[in-house]
C-alpha positions in Angstrom: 38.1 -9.8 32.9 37.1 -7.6 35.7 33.7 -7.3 36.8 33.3 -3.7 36.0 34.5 -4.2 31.9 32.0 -6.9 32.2 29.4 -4.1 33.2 30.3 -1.9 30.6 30.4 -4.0 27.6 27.1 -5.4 29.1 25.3 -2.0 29.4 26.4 -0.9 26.3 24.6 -3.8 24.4 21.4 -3.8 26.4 21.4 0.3 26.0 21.8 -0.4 22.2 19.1 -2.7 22.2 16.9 -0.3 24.4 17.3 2.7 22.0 16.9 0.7 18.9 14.0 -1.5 19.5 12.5 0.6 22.6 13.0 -3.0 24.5 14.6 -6.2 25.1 17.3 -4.4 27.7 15.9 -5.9 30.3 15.4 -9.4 28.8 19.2 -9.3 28.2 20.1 -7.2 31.5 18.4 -10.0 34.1 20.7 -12.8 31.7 23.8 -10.6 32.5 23.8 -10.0 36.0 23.1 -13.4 36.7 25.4 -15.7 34.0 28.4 -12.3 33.2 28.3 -11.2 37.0 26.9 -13.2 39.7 24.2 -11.6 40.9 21.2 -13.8 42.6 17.7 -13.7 40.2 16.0 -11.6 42.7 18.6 -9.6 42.9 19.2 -9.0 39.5 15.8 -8.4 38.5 15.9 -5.4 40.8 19.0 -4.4 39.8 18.1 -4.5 36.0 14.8 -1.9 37.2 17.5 0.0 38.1 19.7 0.0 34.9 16.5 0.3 32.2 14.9 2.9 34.3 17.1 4.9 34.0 18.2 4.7 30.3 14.6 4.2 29.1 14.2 7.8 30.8 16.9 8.9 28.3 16.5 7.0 25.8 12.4 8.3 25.7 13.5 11.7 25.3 15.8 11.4 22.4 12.7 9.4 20.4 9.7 12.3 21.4 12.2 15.0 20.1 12.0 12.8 17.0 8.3 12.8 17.2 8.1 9.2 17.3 6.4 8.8 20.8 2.2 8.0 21.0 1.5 10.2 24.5 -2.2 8.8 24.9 -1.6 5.4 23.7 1.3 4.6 25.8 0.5 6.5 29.3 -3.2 4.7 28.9 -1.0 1.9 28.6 0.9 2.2 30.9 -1.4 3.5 33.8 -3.5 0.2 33.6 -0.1 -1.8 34.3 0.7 -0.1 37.4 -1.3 -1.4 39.8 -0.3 -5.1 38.2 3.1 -4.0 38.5 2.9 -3.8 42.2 0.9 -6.3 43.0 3.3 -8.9 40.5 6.2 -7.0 42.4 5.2 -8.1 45.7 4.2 -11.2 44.6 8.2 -12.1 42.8 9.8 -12.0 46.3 8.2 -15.2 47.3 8.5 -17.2 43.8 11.4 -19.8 43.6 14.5 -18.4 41.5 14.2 -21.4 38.8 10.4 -20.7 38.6 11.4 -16.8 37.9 14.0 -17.8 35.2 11.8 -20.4 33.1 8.8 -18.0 33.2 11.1 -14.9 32.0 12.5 -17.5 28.9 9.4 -18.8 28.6 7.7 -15.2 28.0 10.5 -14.0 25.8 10.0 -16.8 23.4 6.2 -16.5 22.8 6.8 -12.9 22.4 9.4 -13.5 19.8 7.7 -16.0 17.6 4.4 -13.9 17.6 6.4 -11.5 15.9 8.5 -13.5 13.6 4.9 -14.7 12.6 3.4 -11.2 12.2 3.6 -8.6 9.4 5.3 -5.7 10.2 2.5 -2.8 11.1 1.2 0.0 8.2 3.0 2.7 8.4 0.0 4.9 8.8 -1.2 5.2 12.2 -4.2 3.2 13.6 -6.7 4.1 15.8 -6.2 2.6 19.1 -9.0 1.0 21.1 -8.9 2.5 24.8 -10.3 -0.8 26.1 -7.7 -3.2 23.6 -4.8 -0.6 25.5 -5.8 -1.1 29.3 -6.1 -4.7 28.9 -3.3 -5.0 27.2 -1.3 -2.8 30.0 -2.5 -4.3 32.5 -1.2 -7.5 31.0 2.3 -6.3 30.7 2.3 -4.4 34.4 1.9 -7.8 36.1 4.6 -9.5 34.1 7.0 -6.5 34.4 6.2 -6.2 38.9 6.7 -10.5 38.8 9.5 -11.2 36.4 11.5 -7.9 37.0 11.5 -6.4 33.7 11.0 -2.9 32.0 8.6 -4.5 29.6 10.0 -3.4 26.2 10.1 -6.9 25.1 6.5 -7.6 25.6 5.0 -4.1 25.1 6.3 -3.7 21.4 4.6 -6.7 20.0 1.9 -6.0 21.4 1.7 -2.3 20.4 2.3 -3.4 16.9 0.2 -6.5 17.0 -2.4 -6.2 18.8 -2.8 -1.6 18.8 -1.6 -1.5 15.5 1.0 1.1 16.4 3.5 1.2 13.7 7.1 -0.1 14.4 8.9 3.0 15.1 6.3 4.6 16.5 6.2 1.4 18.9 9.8 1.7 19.5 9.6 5.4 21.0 6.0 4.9 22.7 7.4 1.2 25.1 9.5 3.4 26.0 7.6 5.3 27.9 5.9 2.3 29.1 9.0 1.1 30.3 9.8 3.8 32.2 6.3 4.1 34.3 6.3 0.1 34.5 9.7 0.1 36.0 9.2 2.8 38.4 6.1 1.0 39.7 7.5 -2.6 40.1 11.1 -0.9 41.7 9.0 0.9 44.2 7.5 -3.0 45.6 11.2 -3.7 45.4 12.8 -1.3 47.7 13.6 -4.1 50.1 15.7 -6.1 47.7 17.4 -2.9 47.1 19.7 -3.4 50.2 23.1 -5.0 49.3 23.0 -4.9 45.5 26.9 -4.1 44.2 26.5 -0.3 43.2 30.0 -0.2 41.8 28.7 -2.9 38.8 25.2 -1.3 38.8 26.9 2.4 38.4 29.3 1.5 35.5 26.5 -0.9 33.9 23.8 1.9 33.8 26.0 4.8 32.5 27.4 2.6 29.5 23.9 1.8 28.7 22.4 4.9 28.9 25.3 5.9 26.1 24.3 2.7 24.1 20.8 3.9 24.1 21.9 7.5 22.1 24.1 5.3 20.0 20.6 2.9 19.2 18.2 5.8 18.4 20.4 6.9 16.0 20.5 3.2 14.4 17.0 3.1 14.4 16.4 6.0 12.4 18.6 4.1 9.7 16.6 0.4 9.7 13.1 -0.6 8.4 9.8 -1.4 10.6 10.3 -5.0 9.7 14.1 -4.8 9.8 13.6 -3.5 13.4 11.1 -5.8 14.5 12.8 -9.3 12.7 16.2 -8.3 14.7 14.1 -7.7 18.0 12.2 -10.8 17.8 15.5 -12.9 16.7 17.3 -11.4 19.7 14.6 -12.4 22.0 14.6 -16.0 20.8 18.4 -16.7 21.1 18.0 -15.0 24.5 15.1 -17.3 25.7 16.8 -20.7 24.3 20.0 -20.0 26.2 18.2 -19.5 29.6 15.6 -22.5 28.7 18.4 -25.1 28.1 20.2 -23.3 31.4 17.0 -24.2 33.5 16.4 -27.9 32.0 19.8 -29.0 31.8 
Protein backbone atom coordinates (compact mmCIF):
# COMPACT_ATOMS: atom_id res chain seq x y z
CA UNK A 1 0.00 0.00 0.00
CA UNK A 2 1.23 3.28 -1.02
CA UNK A 3 2.35 5.68 1.39
CA UNK A 4 -0.10 8.31 0.65
CA UNK A 5 -3.45 5.71 1.17
CA UNK A 6 -1.48 5.03 4.31
CA UNK A 7 -1.85 8.89 5.07
CA UNK A 8 -5.31 9.00 4.37
CA UNK A 9 -6.82 6.13 6.09
CA UNK A 10 -4.46 7.44 8.98
CA UNK A 11 -5.79 11.03 9.00
CA UNK A 12 -9.12 10.01 8.76
CA UNK A 13 -9.02 7.98 12.07
CA UNK A 14 -6.95 10.46 14.14
CA UNK A 15 -9.42 13.35 12.69
CA UNK A 16 -12.33 11.06 13.91
CA UNK A 17 -10.89 10.70 17.07
CA UNK A 18 -10.01 14.51 17.34
CA UNK A 19 -13.69 15.65 16.61
CA UNK A 20 -15.23 13.09 18.79
CA UNK A 21 -13.23 13.08 21.95
CA UNK A 22 -11.56 16.75 21.32
CA UNK A 23 -8.07 14.57 21.65
CA UNK A 24 -6.11 11.56 21.29
CA UNK A 25 -5.09 12.63 17.43
CA UNK A 26 -1.95 13.21 18.34
CA UNK A 27 -1.36 10.24 20.55
CA UNK A 28 -2.33 8.11 17.50
CA UNK A 29 -0.77 10.55 14.79
CA UNK A 30 3.13 10.33 16.43
CA UNK A 31 2.28 6.03 16.39
CA UNK A 32 1.46 6.48 12.59
CA UNK A 33 4.13 8.41 11.16
CA UNK A 34 6.60 6.44 12.91
CA UNK A 35 5.29 2.46 12.70
CA UNK A 36 2.47 3.14 9.13
CA UNK A 37 5.14 5.63 7.47
CA UNK A 38 8.62 5.84 8.47
CA UNK A 39 9.13 8.94 9.73
CA UNK A 40 12.04 9.48 12.56
CA UNK A 41 10.25 10.42 16.38
CA UNK A 42 11.50 13.84 16.12
CA UNK A 43 10.26 14.14 13.03
CA UNK A 44 7.02 12.92 13.47
CA UNK A 45 6.24 14.69 16.58
CA UNK A 46 6.57 17.89 14.50
CA UNK A 47 4.90 16.62 11.74
CA UNK A 48 1.86 15.45 13.92
CA UNK A 49 1.92 19.57 15.25
CA UNK A 50 1.36 20.07 11.87
CA UNK A 51 -1.58 17.60 11.13
CA UNK A 52 -3.67 18.43 14.70
CA UNK A 53 -3.06 22.03 14.35
CA UNK A 54 -4.62 22.32 11.79
CA UNK A 55 -7.76 20.13 12.18
CA UNK A 56 -8.17 21.02 15.86
CA UNK A 57 -8.59 24.71 14.25
CA UNK A 58 -11.54 23.13 12.30
CA UNK A 59 -12.63 20.88 14.33
CA UNK A 60 -13.02 23.90 17.33
CA UNK A 61 -15.22 25.75 15.17
CA UNK A 62 -17.69 23.13 14.38
CA UNK A 63 -18.05 22.42 18.49
CA UNK A 64 -18.43 26.56 19.62
CA UNK A 65 -21.20 26.74 16.82
CA UNK A 66 -22.64 24.01 18.93
CA UNK A 67 -22.04 25.95 22.00
CA UNK A 68 -20.08 23.39 23.51
CA UNK A 69 -16.76 25.39 23.97
CA UNK A 70 -15.75 26.92 27.77
CA UNK A 71 -13.80 30.40 26.28
CA UNK A 72 -12.37 31.35 29.88
CA UNK A 73 -11.61 28.00 31.08
CA UNK A 74 -9.79 26.83 28.21
CA UNK A 75 -7.74 30.07 27.01
CA UNK A 76 -6.77 30.45 31.00
CA UNK A 77 -5.71 27.03 30.23
CA UNK A 78 -4.22 27.27 27.76
CA UNK A 79 -2.17 30.56 28.20
CA UNK A 80 -0.37 29.06 31.33
CA UNK A 81 0.88 26.12 28.99
CA UNK A 82 2.56 28.30 26.58
CA UNK A 83 5.45 29.20 27.92
CA UNK A 84 5.99 25.30 29.07
CA UNK A 85 5.23 24.50 25.63
CA UNK A 86 8.28 26.32 24.48
CA UNK A 87 10.53 25.70 26.89
CA UNK A 88 9.47 21.50 26.65
CA UNK A 89 9.86 22.30 22.83
CA UNK A 90 13.29 23.26 23.00
CA UNK A 91 14.10 20.97 25.44
CA UNK A 92 12.62 17.52 22.98
CA UNK A 93 15.36 18.14 20.35
CA UNK A 94 18.04 16.99 22.66
CA UNK A 95 16.16 13.90 24.31
CA UNK A 96 17.01 10.39 22.91
CA UNK A 97 14.18 9.06 20.48
CA UNK A 98 13.53 5.80 22.89
CA UNK A 99 13.35 8.15 25.89
CA UNK A 100 10.61 10.36 23.75
CA UNK A 101 8.55 7.10 22.86
CA UNK A 102 8.40 5.41 26.44
CA UNK A 103 7.56 8.84 28.08
CA UNK A 104 4.61 9.52 25.29
CA UNK A 105 3.26 5.59 26.18
CA UNK A 106 4.00 6.05 29.45
CA UNK A 107 1.82 9.41 29.73
CA UNK A 108 -1.00 8.03 27.62
CA UNK A 109 -1.46 5.16 29.97
CA UNK A 110 -1.81 7.12 33.31
CA UNK A 111 -4.10 9.38 31.55
CA UNK A 112 -6.20 6.53 30.45
CA UNK A 113 -6.63 4.56 33.66
CA UNK A 114 -7.40 7.86 35.63
CA UNK A 115 -10.24 7.99 33.50
CA UNK A 116 -11.38 4.45 33.39
CA UNK A 117 -11.26 4.99 37.24
CA UNK A 118 -13.21 8.21 37.26
CA UNK A 119 -16.98 8.92 37.11
CA UNK A 120 -18.00 10.67 34.23
CA UNK A 121 -18.50 14.62 35.21
CA UNK A 122 -22.21 16.18 36.20
CA UNK A 123 -23.64 17.41 33.50
CA UNK A 124 -24.19 20.83 35.12
CA UNK A 125 -21.32 23.04 34.84
CA UNK A 126 -18.79 23.53 37.67
CA UNK A 127 -17.19 26.45 38.70
CA UNK A 128 -13.63 26.37 37.77
CA UNK A 129 -10.76 27.45 40.07
CA UNK A 130 -8.46 29.97 38.10
CA UNK A 131 -5.53 28.78 40.14
CA UNK A 132 -6.67 24.56 39.69
CA UNK A 133 -6.70 25.85 35.54
CA UNK A 134 -3.13 27.54 35.31
CA UNK A 135 -1.53 24.80 37.10
CA UNK A 136 -3.07 22.48 35.37
CA UNK A 137 -2.08 24.20 31.83
CA UNK A 138 0.98 24.72 32.61
CA UNK A 139 1.22 21.04 33.31
CA UNK A 140 -0.06 20.06 29.92
CA UNK A 141 2.10 22.96 27.95
CA UNK A 142 5.36 21.25 29.02
CA UNK A 143 4.29 17.82 28.01
CA UNK A 144 2.74 19.00 24.68
CA UNK A 145 6.41 21.43 23.72
CA UNK A 146 8.55 17.88 24.97
CA UNK A 147 6.61 14.99 23.69
CA UNK A 148 5.17 16.69 20.46
CA UNK A 149 1.58 16.44 21.11
CA UNK A 150 -1.61 18.68 20.66
CA UNK A 151 -2.59 17.75 24.21
CA UNK A 152 -6.09 16.46 23.81
CA UNK A 153 -5.26 13.34 25.43
CA UNK A 154 -4.12 14.81 28.61
CA UNK A 155 -6.19 18.03 28.67
CA UNK A 156 -9.68 16.14 28.77
CA UNK A 157 -9.07 14.19 31.85
CA UNK A 158 -8.04 16.70 33.36
CA UNK A 159 -10.78 19.16 32.40
CA UNK A 160 -13.20 16.64 33.57
CA UNK A 161 -11.32 15.37 36.57
CA UNK A 162 -9.63 17.68 38.02
CA UNK A 163 -12.05 21.31 36.53
CA UNK A 164 -14.98 19.44 36.68
CA UNK A 165 -15.86 20.48 33.09
CA UNK A 166 -18.50 18.16 31.85
CA UNK A 167 -17.54 15.66 29.04
CA UNK A 168 -18.82 17.31 26.04
CA UNK A 169 -18.15 20.43 27.14
CA UNK A 170 -14.45 19.09 27.61
CA UNK A 171 -14.48 17.74 24.28
CA UNK A 172 -15.07 21.22 22.50
CA UNK A 173 -13.05 23.34 25.16
CA UNK A 174 -9.27 20.80 24.57
CA UNK A 175 -9.82 21.78 21.63
CA UNK A 176 -9.07 24.99 21.88
CA UNK A 177 -6.25 24.04 24.08
CA UNK A 178 -4.94 22.06 21.43
CA UNK A 179 -4.83 24.41 19.07
CA UNK A 180 -2.80 27.31 21.19
CA UNK A 181 -0.62 24.36 22.72
CA UNK A 182 0.31 23.22 19.26
CA UNK A 183 1.00 26.55 17.85
CA UNK A 184 3.32 27.26 20.67
CA UNK A 185 5.40 23.97 20.75
CA UNK A 186 5.54 24.08 16.45
CA UNK A 187 6.96 27.53 16.69
CA UNK A 188 10.34 25.87 19.01
CA UNK A 189 10.15 23.39 16.18
CA UNK A 190 10.64 25.38 13.15
CA UNK A 191 14.02 23.74 12.69
CA UNK A 192 12.86 20.24 12.56
CA UNK A 193 10.47 21.58 10.00
CA UNK A 194 13.17 21.26 7.15
CA UNK A 195 12.83 17.95 5.22
CA UNK A 196 9.61 16.54 6.59
CA UNK A 197 7.72 14.61 3.40
CA UNK A 198 4.86 17.27 2.65
CA UNK A 199 3.30 14.99 0.09
CA UNK A 200 2.33 12.38 3.28
CA UNK A 201 1.85 15.41 5.58
CA UNK A 202 -0.60 17.19 2.86
CA UNK A 203 -2.88 14.13 2.18
CA UNK A 204 -2.71 13.08 6.07
CA UNK A 205 -3.88 16.52 7.34
CA UNK A 206 -6.77 17.09 4.76
CA UNK A 207 -8.32 13.46 5.41
CA UNK A 208 -8.24 14.31 9.05
CA UNK A 209 -9.53 17.52 9.01
CA UNK A 210 -12.70 15.59 7.10
CA UNK A 211 -12.59 12.97 9.93
CA UNK A 212 -12.87 15.60 12.50
CA UNK A 213 -16.58 16.98 10.75
CA UNK A 214 -17.44 13.33 10.54
CA UNK A 215 -16.48 13.00 14.66
CA UNK A 216 -18.45 16.11 15.91
CA UNK A 217 -21.24 14.87 14.41
CA UNK A 218 -20.67 11.33 16.31
CA UNK A 219 -20.21 13.02 19.38
CA UNK A 220 -23.42 14.70 19.41
CA UNK A 221 -24.97 11.08 19.21
CA UNK A 222 -22.83 9.26 22.32
CA UNK A 223 -23.02 9.78 26.22
CA UNK A 224 -20.37 11.72 28.56
CA UNK A 225 -19.30 8.34 29.84
CA UNK A 226 -19.75 6.65 26.44
CA UNK A 227 -17.36 9.35 25.18
CA UNK A 228 -14.92 9.31 27.78
CA UNK A 229 -14.76 5.09 28.35
CA UNK A 230 -14.01 4.90 24.38
CA UNK A 231 -11.30 7.78 24.75
CA UNK A 232 -9.59 6.29 27.73
CA UNK A 233 -9.83 2.60 26.08
CA UNK A 234 -8.24 4.08 22.92
CA UNK A 235 -5.49 5.52 24.81
CA UNK A 236 -4.58 2.38 26.61
CA UNK A 237 -4.39 0.02 23.55
CA UNK A 238 -2.37 2.91 22.04
CA UNK A 239 0.17 3.14 24.95
CA UNK A 240 0.59 -0.88 25.38
CA UNK A 241 1.53 -1.25 21.71
CA UNK A 242 4.30 1.49 21.84
CA UNK A 243 5.36 0.16 25.57
CA UNK A 244 5.88 -3.46 24.42
CA UNK A 245 7.61 -1.70 21.01
CA UNK A 246 10.15 0.07 23.36
CA UNK A 247 10.85 -3.02 25.82
CA UNK A 248 10.97 -5.65 23.43
Amino acid sequence: MSAAILALIAGAVIGLALGALGGGGSVLAVPALIYLLGFTPVAATTASLVIVTATSATALSAHARDGQVRWRTGLLFAAAGIGPALLGGALAGRLPAAVLTLAFAVVAAVAAIRMLRQRPAAESPVPVRPGRAAAAGAALGAVTGVLGVGGGFLAVPALVNVLGVRMRAAVGTSLLVITVNSLAALAMRAGTADGLDWAVIGPFAGAAILGAWDGRRLSAKLSGGALQRVFALVLLAVAGAMLLDTVV
